[in-house]
C-alpha positions as CSV (number, residue, x, y, z in Angstrom):
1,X,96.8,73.1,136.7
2,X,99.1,70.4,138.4
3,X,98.7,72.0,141.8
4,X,94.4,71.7,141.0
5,X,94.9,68.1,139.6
6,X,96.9,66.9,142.6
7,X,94.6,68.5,145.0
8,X,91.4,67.0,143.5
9,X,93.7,63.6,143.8
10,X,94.4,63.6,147.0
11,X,90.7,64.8,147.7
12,X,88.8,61.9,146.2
13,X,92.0,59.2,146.1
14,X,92.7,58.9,142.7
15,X,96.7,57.4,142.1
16,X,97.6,59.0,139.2
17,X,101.6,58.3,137.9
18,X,103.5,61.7,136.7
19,X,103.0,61.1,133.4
20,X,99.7,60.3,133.6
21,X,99.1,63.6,135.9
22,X,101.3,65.5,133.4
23,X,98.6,64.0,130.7
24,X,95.8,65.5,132.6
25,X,97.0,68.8,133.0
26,X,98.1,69.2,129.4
27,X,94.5,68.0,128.2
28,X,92.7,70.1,130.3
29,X,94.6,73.3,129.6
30,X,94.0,72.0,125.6
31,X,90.9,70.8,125.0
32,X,88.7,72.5,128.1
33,X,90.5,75.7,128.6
34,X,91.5,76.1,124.4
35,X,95.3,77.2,125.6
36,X,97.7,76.5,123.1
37,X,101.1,75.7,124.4
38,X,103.7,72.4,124.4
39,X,103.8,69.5,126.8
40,X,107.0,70.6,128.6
41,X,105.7,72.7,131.6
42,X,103.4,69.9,132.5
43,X,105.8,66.9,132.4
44,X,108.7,69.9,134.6
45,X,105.8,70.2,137.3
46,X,104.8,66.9,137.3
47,X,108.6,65.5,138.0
48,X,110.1,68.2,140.0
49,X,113.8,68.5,139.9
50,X,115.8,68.5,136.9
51,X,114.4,66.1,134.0
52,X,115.3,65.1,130.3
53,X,112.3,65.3,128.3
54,X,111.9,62.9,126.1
55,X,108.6,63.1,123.9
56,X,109.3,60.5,121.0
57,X,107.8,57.7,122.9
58,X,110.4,57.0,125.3
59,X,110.9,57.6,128.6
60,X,111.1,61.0,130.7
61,X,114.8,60.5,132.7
62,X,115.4,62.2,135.6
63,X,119.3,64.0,136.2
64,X,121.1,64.8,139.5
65,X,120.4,68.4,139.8
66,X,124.2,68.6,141.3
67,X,125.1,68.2,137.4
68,X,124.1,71.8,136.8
69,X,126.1,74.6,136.5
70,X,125.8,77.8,137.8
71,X,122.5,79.4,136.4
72,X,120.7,82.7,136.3
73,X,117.2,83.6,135.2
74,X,116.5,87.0,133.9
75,X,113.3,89.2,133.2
76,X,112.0,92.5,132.3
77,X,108.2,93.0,134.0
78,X,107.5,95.1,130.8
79,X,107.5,92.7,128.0
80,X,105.9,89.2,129.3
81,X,103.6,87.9,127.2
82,X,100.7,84.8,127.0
83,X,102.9,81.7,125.6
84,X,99.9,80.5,123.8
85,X,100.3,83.4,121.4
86,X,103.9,81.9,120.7
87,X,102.2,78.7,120.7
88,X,98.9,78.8,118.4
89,X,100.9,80.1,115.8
90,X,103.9,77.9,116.2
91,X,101.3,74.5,116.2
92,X,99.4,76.0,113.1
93,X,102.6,76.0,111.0
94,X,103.9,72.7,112.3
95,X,100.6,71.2,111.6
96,X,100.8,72.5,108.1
97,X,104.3,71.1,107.3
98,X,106.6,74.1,107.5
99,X,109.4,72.5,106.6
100,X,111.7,75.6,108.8
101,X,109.9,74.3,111.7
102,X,110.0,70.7,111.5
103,X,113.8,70.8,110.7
104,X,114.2,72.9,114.1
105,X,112.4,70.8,116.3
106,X,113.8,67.8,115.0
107,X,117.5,69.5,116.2
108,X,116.0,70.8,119.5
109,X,115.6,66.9,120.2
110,X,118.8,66.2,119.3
111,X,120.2,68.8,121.5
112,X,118.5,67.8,124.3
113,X,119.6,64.9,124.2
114,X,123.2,66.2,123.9
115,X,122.7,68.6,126.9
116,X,121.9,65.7,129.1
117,X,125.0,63.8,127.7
118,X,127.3,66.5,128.1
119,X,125.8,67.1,132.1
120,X,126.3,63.1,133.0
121,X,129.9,63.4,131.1
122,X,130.7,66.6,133.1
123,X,131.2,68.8,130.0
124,X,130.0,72.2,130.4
125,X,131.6,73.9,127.2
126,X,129.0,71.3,125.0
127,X,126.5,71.9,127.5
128,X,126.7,75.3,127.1
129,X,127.1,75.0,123.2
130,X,123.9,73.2,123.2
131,X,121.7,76.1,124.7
132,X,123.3,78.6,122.7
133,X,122.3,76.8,119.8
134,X,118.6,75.8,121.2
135,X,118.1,80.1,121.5
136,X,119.6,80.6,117.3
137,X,116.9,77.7,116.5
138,X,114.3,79.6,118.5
139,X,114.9,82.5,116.8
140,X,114.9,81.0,113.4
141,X,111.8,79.4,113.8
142,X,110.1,82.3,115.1
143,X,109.8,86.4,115.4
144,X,111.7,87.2,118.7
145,X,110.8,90.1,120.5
146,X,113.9,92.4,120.5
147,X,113.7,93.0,124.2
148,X,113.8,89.2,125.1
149,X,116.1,89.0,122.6
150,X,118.4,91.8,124.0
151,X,118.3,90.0,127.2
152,X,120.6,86.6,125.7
153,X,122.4,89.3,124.1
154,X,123.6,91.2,127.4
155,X,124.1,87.8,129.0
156,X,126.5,86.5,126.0
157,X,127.9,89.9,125.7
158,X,129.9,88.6,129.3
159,X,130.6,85.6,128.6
160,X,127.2,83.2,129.4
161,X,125.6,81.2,127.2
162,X,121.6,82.1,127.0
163,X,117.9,80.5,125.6
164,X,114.3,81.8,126.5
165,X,113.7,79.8,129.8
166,X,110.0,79.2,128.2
167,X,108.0,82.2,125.8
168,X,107.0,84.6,128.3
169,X,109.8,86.8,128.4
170,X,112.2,85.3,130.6
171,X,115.8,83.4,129.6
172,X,118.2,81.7,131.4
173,X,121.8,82.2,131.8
174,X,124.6,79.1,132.0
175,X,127.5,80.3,133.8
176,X,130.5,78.8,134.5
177,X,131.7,79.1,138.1
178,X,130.1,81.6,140.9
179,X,132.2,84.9,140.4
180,X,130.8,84.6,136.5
181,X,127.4,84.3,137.8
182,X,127.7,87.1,139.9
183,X,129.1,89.2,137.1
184,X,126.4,87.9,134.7
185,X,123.8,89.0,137.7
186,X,125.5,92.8,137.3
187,X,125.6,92.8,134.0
188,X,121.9,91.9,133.5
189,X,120.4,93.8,136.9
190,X,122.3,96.7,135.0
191,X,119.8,96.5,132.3
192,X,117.0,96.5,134.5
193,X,116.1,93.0,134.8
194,X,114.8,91.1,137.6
195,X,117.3,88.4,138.3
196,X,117.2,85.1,140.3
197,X,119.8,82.9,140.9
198,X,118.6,79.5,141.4
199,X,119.9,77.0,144.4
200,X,119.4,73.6,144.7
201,X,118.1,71.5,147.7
202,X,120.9,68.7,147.8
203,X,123.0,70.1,144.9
């Protein structure tokens, strides 16, 4: 959708800012196309690079990609799924009140904000405590499907700290240094993942 909004853009000269092309996106995928599904992807594709989200009415910050640590993302092609089915659901009980979920994603905030503190102060061990804790939130909040689930455990199970990268299927893996990512790379290839370990133009 951001690739179609920046086309038609560019096509009849519209200027939109990123958050106002993020805006677009999100409403069109909502209100034309009826998908259910959170404002992250939009605001990620909108900004490019590595960006703190920050949806209570502030602003959107962008981080030095060079702050990340060694990562790995990690998939099964057998068990993706639509993230609007994890999403309707998910809006419908937040909309209602549910207390569970309201309580998680007032934390998720928090930690977000605490990942991108720990990053800028170069501390990887609360980084890395941070996305553990994002992926037990997740799973409080919601049903997990064991083989996703499986996934963050095989990745732990060496040493990594895990979350769902979004609700299809996929997660991502913090490392610490490159010989842990490769042996978080064997580890999960072992199960029968596909794996990609992500560089970084200028990190």
């Amino acid at each position: 959708m951001i690739a179609t909004a920046r086309a038609l853009c560019s096509l009849y000269a519209v200027d939109l800012s990123r958050d106002e092309l993020a805006a677009f996106a999100l409403a069109v995928e909502r209100e034309d196309l009826k998908i259910a599904g959170g404002c992250q992807d939009h605001v990620a594709e909108a900004y490019g690079g590595l960006t703190l989200m920050d949806f209570s009415g502030g602003a959107h910050l962008e981080l030095d990609r060079a702050l990340l640590p060694p990562l790995v993302v990690a998939w099964r092609a057998d068990c993706g799924e639509h993230s609007g089915l994890v999403h309707g659901k998910l809006r419908a009980r937040h909309a209602a009140g549910d207390q569970a979920v309201l309580d998680s994603i007032a934390e998720l905030s928090e930690l977000a904000h605490a990942a991108g503190d720990a990053l800028t102060g170069d501390d990887r061990e609360q980084f890395a405590r941070c996305i553990d804790r994002s992926f037990d939130l997740r799973a409080g909040m919601l049903a997990l499907d064991p083989r996703h689930v499986a996934l963050v455990e095989r990745a732990r199970s060496c040493g990594a700290s895990a979350n769902y990268s979004g609700s299809g299927g996929a997660i991502v893996a913090v490392c610490d240094d490159e010989p842990h990512r490769g042996l978080v790379i064997d580890e999960l290839r072992g199960a029968g993942c596909g794996v990609l370990a992500p560089t970084f133009a200028g990190a």
